[in-house]
C-alpha positions in Angstrom: -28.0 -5.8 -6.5 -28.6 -8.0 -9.5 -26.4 -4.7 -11.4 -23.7 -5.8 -9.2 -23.7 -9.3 -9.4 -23.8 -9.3 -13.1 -20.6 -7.1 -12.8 -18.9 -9.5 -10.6 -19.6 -13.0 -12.5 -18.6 -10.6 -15.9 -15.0 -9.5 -13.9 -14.7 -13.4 -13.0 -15.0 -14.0 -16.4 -12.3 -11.9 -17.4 -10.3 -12.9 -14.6 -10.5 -16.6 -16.0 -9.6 -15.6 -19.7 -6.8 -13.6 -18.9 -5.5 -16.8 -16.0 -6.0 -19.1 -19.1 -4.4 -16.7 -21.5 -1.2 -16.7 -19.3 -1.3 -20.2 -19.1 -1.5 -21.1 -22.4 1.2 -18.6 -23.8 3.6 -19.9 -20.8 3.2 -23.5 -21.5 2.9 -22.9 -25.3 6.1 -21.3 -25.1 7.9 -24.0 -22.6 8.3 -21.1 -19.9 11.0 -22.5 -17.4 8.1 -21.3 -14.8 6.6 -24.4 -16.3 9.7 -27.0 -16.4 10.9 -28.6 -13.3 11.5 -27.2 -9.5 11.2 -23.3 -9.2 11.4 -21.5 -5.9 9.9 -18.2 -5.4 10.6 -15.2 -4.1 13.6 -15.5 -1.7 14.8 -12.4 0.2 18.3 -11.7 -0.7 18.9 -8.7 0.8 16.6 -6.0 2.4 14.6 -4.7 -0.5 14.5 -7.3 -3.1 14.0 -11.4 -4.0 14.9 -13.8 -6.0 13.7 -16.8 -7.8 15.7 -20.4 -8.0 15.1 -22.5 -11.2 17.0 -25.7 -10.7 18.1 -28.7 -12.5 15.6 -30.6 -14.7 18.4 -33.1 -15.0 21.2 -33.7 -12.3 24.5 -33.6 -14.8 27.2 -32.7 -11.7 28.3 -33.6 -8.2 28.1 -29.5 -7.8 26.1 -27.7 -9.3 26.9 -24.5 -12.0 25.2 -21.8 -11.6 23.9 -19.1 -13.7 22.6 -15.5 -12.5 20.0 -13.7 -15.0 19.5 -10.1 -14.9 16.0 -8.9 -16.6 15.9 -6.0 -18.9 13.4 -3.0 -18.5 16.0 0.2 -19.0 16.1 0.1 -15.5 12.9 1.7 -15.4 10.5 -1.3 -15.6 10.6 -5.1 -16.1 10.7 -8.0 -13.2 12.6 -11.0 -12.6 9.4 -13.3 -13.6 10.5 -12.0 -17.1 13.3 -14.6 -17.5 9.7 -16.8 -19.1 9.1 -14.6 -22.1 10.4 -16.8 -25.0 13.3 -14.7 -26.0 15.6 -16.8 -23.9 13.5 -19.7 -22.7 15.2 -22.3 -25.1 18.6 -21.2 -23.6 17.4 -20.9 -20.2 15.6 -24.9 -20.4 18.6 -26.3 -22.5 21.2 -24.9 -19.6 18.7 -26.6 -17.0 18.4 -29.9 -19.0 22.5 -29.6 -18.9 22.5 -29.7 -14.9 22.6 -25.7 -14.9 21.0 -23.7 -11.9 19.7 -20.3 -12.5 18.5 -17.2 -10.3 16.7 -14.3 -11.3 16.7 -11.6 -9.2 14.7 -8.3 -9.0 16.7 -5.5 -8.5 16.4 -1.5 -8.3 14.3 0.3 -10.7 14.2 4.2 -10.8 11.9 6.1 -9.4 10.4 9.4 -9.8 13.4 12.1 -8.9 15.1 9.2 -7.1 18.1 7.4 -9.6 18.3 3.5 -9.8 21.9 3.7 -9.4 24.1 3.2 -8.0 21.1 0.8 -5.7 20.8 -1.8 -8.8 24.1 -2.7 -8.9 25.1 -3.1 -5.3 21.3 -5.4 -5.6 23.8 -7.3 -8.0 26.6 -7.8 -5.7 24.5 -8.5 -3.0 22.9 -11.2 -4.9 25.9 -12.6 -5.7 27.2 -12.8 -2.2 23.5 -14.4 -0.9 24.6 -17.0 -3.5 28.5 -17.1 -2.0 26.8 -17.9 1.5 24.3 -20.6 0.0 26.5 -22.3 -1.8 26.7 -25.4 0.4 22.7 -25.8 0.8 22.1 -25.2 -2.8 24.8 -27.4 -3.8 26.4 -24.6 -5.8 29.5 -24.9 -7.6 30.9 -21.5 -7.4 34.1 -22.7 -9.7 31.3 -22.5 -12.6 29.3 -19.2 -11.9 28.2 -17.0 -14.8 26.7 -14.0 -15.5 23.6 -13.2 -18.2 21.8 -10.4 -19.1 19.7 -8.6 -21.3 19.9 -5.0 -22.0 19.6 -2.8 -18.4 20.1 -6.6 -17.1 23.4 -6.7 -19.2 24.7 -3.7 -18.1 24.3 -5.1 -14.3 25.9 -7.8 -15.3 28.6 -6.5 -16.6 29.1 -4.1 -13.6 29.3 -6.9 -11.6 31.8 -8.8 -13.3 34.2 -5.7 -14.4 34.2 -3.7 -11.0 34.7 -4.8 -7.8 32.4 -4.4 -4.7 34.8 -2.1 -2.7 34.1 0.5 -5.7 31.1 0.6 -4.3 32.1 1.1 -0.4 30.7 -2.5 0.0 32.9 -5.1 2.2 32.3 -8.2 0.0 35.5 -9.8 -1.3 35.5 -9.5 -5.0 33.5 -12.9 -6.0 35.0 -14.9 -9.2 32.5 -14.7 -12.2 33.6 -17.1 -14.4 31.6 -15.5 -18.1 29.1 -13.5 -18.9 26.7 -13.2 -21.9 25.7 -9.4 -23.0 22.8 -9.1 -24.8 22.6 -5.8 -26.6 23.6 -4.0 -23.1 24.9 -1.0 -22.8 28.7 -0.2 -21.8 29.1 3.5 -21.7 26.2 5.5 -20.5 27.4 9.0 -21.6 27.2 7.9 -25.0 24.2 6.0 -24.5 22.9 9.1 -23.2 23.6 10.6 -26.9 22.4 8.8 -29.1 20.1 10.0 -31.9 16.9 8.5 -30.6 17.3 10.2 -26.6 17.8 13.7 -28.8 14.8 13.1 -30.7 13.0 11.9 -27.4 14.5 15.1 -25.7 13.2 17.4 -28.9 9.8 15.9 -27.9 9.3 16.5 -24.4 10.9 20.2 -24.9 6.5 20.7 -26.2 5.2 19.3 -23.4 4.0 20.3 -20.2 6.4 20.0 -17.6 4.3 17.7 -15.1 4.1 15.0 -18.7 7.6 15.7 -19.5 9.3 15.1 -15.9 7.5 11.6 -15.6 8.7 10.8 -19.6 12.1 11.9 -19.5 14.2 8.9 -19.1 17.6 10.8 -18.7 16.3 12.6 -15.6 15.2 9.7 -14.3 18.2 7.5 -14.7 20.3 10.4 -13.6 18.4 11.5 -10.8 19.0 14.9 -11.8 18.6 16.6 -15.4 21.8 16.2 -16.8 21.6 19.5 -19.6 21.9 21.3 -16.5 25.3 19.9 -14.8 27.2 18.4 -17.8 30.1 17.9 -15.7 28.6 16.1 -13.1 26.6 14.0 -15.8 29.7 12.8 -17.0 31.3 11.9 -13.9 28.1 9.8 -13.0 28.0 8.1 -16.8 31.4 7.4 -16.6 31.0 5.9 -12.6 28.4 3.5 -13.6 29.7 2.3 -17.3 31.1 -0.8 -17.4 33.7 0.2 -20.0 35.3 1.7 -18.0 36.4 -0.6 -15.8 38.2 -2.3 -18.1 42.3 -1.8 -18.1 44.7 -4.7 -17.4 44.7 -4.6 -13.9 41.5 -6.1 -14.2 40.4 -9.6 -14.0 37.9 -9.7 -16.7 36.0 -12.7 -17.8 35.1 -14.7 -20.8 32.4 -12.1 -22.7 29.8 -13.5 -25.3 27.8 -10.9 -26.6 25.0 -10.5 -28.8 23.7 -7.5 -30.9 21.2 -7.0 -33.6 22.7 -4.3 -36.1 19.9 -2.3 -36.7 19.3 -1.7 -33.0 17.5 1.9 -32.5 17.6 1.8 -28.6 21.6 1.0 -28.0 24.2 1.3 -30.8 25.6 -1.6 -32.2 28.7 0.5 -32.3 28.9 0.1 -28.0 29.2 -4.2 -28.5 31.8 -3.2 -31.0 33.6 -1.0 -28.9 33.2 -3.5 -26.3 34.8 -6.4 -28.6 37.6 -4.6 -29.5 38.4 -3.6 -25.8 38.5 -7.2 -24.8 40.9 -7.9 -27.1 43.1 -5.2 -26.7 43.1 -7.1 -22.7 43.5 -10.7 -24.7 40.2 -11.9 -23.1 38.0 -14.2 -24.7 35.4 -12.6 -26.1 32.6 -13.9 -28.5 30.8 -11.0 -31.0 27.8 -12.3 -32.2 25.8 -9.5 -34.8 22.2 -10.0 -35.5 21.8 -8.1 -39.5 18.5 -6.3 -39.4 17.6 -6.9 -35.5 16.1 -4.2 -33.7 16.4 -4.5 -29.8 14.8 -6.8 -27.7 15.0 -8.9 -31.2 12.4 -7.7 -33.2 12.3 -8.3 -36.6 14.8 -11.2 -36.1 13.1 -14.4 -38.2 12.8 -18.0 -36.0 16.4 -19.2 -37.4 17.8 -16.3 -35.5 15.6 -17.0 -32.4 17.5 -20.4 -32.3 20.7 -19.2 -33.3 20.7 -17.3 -30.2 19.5 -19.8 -28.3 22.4 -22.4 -29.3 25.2 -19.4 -28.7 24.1 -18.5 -25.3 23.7 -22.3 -24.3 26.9 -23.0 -26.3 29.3 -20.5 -24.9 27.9 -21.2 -21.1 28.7 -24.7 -21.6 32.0 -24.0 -23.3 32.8 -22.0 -19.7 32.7 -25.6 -17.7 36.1 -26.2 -15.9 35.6 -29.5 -14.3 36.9 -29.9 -10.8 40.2 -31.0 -10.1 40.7 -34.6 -9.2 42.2 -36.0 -5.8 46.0 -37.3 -5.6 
């Protein structure tokens, strides 16, 4: 007995070091978990939540609203994630502006079973909760953006290039006003080719096949292994790339997007690509290149850190279109 109490104060102990820990590094970092009203886990649609960060200021008669999308290559990763520090100086300087923002969880893949194309319609569903809350929430849905962060950028941009009948949903297509990319990818067949998913491909080849099916990302994302059916795999990349959907029949929004050059994970050539497209269509598009950034910004030195901070807050703002006066 005495074994087992020991035990139990010891796990308490840890229990209060990691609490601590968490709380430190969240209000040591100015979380926005930690910074002025935050509602938790809403149901938007069946499956999934959301979280509401409002206003630490009141700046508008309705308010603007911003939608996050984590990252997590749509494997892993929650919505809570919208407090680790890579964006929280954005995320408070938007809410110190009079900015709302939601981040919602969404689809992650799971063994034999694809994310897709569940993640995305999670995003459209999302946005059309918003549509119908718009009124209680105070929402100005003349000012409604789009961010996002790798898998979360790619959502993103899904949302804002296709439309929800593409997707056999009913929703009228909603107007997204911007969105920010931040190193997401746009064309999934040749994100699926890329140097690094070779070498991680070369790599599984040795191992056993009950290690290798749970490690092998391509399966996973396509639900199916895609050396086998080529054809298909590029019928499914090409369905869920948000490249794609880009021609000018298309209403395409303001894009801001941000990309650190020496990015292993997703080329810096796809942003590029992306760039260029939008300005084939004559849409506003911002480029914004990181030198010697790796994804998820590492190796990028604290003046970068704010320099992305100021461009996602400065191009959101730049978005504003003030409602129209009475006669």
């Amino acid at each position: 007995m005495k074994k087992i109490k020991k035990f139990g104060i010891a796990l308490g102990l840890i229990a209060c070091v990691v609490i601590a820990g968490l709380i430190w590094f969240f209000v040591g970092n100015k979380a926005p978990i930690t910074q002025g009203n935050v509602d938790f886990h809403i149901r938007y649609n069946s499956d999934q939540r959301l979280d509401i960060y409002h206003p630490t200021k009141s700046k508008y008669k309705k308010t603007p609203v911003v939608l996050f999308f984590h990252g997590g290559a749509w494997i892993t990763g929650r919505k809570e994630s919208i407090n680790l520090n890579r964006f929280n100086g954005a995320i408070n300087n938007l809410r110190d502006a009079g900015y709302l923002v939601i981040s919602p969880e969404y689809t992650l893949a799971e063994e034999g079973k694809t994310p897709f194309p569940d993640c995305i319609v999670d995003g459209f569903d999302c946005i059309h909760w918003i549509e119908q809350h718009a009124d209680s929430l105070n929402i100005d849905l003349n000012n409604f953006g789009l961010i996002g962060e790798s898998a979360g950028a790619h959502i993103a941009m899904m949302n804002a290039y296709s439309k929800p009948e593409d997707f056999e949903l009913s929703y009228a297509p909603t107007s997204v006003d911007y969105v920010v990319d931040v190193y997401g990818p746009n064309d999934l067949w040749g994100l699926y080719h890329t140097q690094l998913v070779d070498s991680i491909e070369h790599v599984l080849d040795k191992l056993p096949e009950s290690i290798r099916v749970s490690l092998d990302l391509p399966q996973q994302l396509f639900g199916f292994n895609p050396e086998e059916d080529p054809i298909r795999a590029r019928m499914f990349a090409d369905k869920f790339s948000p490249f794609g959907y880009l021609n000018a029949h298309t209403n395409v929004p303001p894009t801001c997007i941000i990309h650190g050059d020496a990015d292993i994970l997703v080329p810096i050539e796809q942003s590029k690509k992306l760039h260029a497209k939008l300005k084939d269509l004559e849409v506003k598009s911002e480029l914004r290149i990181l030198p010697e950034v790796n994804h998820a910004f590492q190796g990028a030195s604290d003046e970068q850190k704010e320099q992305i901070q100021r461009w996602i807050t400065d191009f959101v703002q730049k978005q504003y279109v003030a409602p129209a006066k009475k006669e």
